[in-house]
N, C-alpha and C positions, 0 to 999 in steps of 0.2 A: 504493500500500500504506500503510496505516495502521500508527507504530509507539507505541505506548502505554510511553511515559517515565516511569515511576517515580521522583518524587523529592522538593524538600524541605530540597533542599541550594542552595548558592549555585551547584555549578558545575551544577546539573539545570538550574538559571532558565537560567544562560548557555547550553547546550546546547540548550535545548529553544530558546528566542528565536534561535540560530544553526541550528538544524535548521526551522526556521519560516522565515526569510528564504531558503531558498535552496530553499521549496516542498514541503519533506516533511512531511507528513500526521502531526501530533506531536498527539497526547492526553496531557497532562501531570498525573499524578496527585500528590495530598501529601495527607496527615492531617491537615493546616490546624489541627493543633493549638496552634500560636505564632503563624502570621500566613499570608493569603494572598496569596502576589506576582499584581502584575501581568506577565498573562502576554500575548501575542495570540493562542495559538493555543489550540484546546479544553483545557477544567480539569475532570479531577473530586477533588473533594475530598471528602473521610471516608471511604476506604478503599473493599472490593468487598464486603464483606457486604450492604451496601444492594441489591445487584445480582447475590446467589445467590452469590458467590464470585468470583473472579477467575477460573479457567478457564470461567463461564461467564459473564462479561461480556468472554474473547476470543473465544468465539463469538459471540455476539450481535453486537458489535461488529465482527466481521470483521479483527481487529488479523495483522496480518504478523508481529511482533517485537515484541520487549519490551526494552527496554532501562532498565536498574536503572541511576541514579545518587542511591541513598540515601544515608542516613548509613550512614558503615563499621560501625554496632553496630546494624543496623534487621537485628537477626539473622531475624527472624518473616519479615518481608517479602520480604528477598531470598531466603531459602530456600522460600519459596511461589511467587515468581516462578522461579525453574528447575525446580519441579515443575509448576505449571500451564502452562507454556509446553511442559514433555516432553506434557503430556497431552491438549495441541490438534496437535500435532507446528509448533510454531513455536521459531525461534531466542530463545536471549535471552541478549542480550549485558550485561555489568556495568563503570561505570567507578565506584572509590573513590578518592579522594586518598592519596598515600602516606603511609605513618605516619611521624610523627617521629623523629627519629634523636637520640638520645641525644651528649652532649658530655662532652667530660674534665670541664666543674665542676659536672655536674649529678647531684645524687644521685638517681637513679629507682629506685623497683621496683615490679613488675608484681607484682598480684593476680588470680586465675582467678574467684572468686566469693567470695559474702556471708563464709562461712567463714571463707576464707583473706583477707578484707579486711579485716573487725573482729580477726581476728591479727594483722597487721602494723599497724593503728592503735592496738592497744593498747599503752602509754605517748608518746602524745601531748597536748597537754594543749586546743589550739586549731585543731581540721582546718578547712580552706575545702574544704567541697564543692561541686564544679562539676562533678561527674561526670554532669549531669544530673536528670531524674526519681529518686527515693528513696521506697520504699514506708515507712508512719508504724513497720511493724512494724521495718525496721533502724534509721529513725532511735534507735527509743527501744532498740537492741539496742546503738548508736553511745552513748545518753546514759547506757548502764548501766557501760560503759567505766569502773572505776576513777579510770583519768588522766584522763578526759576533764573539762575544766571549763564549755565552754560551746560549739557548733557554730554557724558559719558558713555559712549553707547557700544556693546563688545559683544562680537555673535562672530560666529564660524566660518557665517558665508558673508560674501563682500554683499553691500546693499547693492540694488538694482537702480535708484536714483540718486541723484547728485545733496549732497548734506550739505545744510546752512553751516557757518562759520561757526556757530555756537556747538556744534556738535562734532566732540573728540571720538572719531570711530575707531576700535582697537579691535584688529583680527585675530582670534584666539580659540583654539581646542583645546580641553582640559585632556587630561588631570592636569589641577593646578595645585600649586605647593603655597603651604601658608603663611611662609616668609613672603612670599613676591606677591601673595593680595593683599597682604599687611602694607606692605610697602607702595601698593597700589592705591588702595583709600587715602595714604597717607599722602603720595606726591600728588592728588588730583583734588584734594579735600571732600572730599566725598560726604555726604551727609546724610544718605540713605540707598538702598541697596535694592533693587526691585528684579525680582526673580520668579522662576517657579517654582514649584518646591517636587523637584525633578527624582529627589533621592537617589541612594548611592552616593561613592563617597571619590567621585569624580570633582565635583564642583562643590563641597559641603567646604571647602575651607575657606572660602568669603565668608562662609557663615558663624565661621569659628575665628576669621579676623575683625568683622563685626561687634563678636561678644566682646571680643578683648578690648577694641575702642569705642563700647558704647554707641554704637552707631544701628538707627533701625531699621528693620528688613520688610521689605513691601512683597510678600508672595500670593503668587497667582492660585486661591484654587483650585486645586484639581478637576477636571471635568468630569460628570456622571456620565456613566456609560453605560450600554445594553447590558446585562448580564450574562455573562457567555456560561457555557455546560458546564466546566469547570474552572477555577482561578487560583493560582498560586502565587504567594510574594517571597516563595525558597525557592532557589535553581536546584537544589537538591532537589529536593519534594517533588518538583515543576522533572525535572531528568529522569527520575526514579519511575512515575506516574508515567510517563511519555514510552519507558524501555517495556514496562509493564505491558503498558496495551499495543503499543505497536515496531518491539522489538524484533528478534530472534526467539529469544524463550517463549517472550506472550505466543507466539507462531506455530510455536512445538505444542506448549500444552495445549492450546485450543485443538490443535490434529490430535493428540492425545486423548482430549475428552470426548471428542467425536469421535473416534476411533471406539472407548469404551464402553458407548451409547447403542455403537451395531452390531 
């Protein structure tokens, strides 16, 4: 059985190369928008519109399962993967990292959308955006901000449009090390930190040079999502469960117990 891995993430690479070594039939998909890992087992990269849609590239392809290890905010993605997957009648199971947990010296608060973001950033005077992708329309709704004096703005992929003067853009893939974001807030004066709350421990050290200088953190909500068959926040658990049902072994005993039924 063929199962089509959704992902994109560092723990999809690890999963999909541990689902690959012990002989399961893994199609590993990502939007190859920042970089494509090497992988060894089949890649398609730029999405399923190339290919009519995704419920009909798991027919064409014959796919068994679908297994989602996006990023936790790949809201579009995963909520198309438990619909296309109802609509071939296939499983699709999803694992996300757990989200971060908040500490006594950490000042956080959650925003739900654009609205309620640029309300809680307003009297700030120097945000580090790391919250990812930003359309040019809130940047300039960010540089209309009163307080605002000048945005810090750091994502992976280079923007698509041309940045006002006020906006310091820094091209950067984690892991990032907690000396050089300490030293980061500090050579930019940074005075609040607006993120998602991505989990894993990739990007968790702004959050940890944060605490140190008192500085508070603006994160994104997570997004609610369909409820897929089943969900995991352990790659263990999540690898274990996966060899289980669509290993080698799960392969033998099922012939084994149909074997002992005739």
């Amino acid at each position: 059985m063929k199962v089509l891995l959704l992902g994109g993430t560092a723990d999809a690479r690890r999963l999909a190369d541990s689902l690959h070594r012990e002989n399961v039939s893994i199609i590993y998909s990502l939007a190859g928008l920042v970089r494509v890992p090497k992988v060894d087992c089949q890649l398609v990269v730029g999405g399923f519109t190339q290919f009519g849609g995704l419920a009909r590239y798991l027919k064409d392809n014959n796919i068994g399962a679908i297994l989602d290890v996006t990023h936790p905010y790949a809201q579009t993605m995963s909520s198309k993967a438990v619909t296309a997957a109802k609509d071939v009648g296939i499983p699709c199971w999803r694992f996300h990292r757990p989200a971060w947990q908040q500490e006594e010296a950490d000042d956080w608060k959650y925003y739900q959308d654009e609205t309620d973001f640029l309300a809680q950033l307003d009297g700030f005077r120097v945000p580090l955006l790391s919250a990812g992708q930003m359309s040019e329309v809130l940047l300039k709704r960010v540089l209309q901000l009163p307080s605002i004096e000048r945005i810090v703005w750091r994502t992976a992929v280079e923007p698509k449009f041309d940045l006002p003067d006020k906006i310091d853009w820094i091209k950067a893939i984690g892991p990032f090390a907690l000396e050089d974001e300490r030293q980061l807030l500090m050579d930019h004066s940074i005075d609040v930190i607006v993120s998602k709350n991505s989990g894993g421990s990739a990007t968790y050290s702004k959050l940890e040079a944060a605490r140190e200088l008192s500085i508070p953190v603006l994160l994104h909500a997570r997004p609610i999502l369909p409820e897929a068959e089943r969900e995991f926040s352990d790659t263990e658990d999540c690898l274990k469960a996966c060899l289980a049902a669509w290993g080698k072994a799960s392969t033998h005993i099922k012939h084994q117990q149909k074997d002992n039924q005739q």
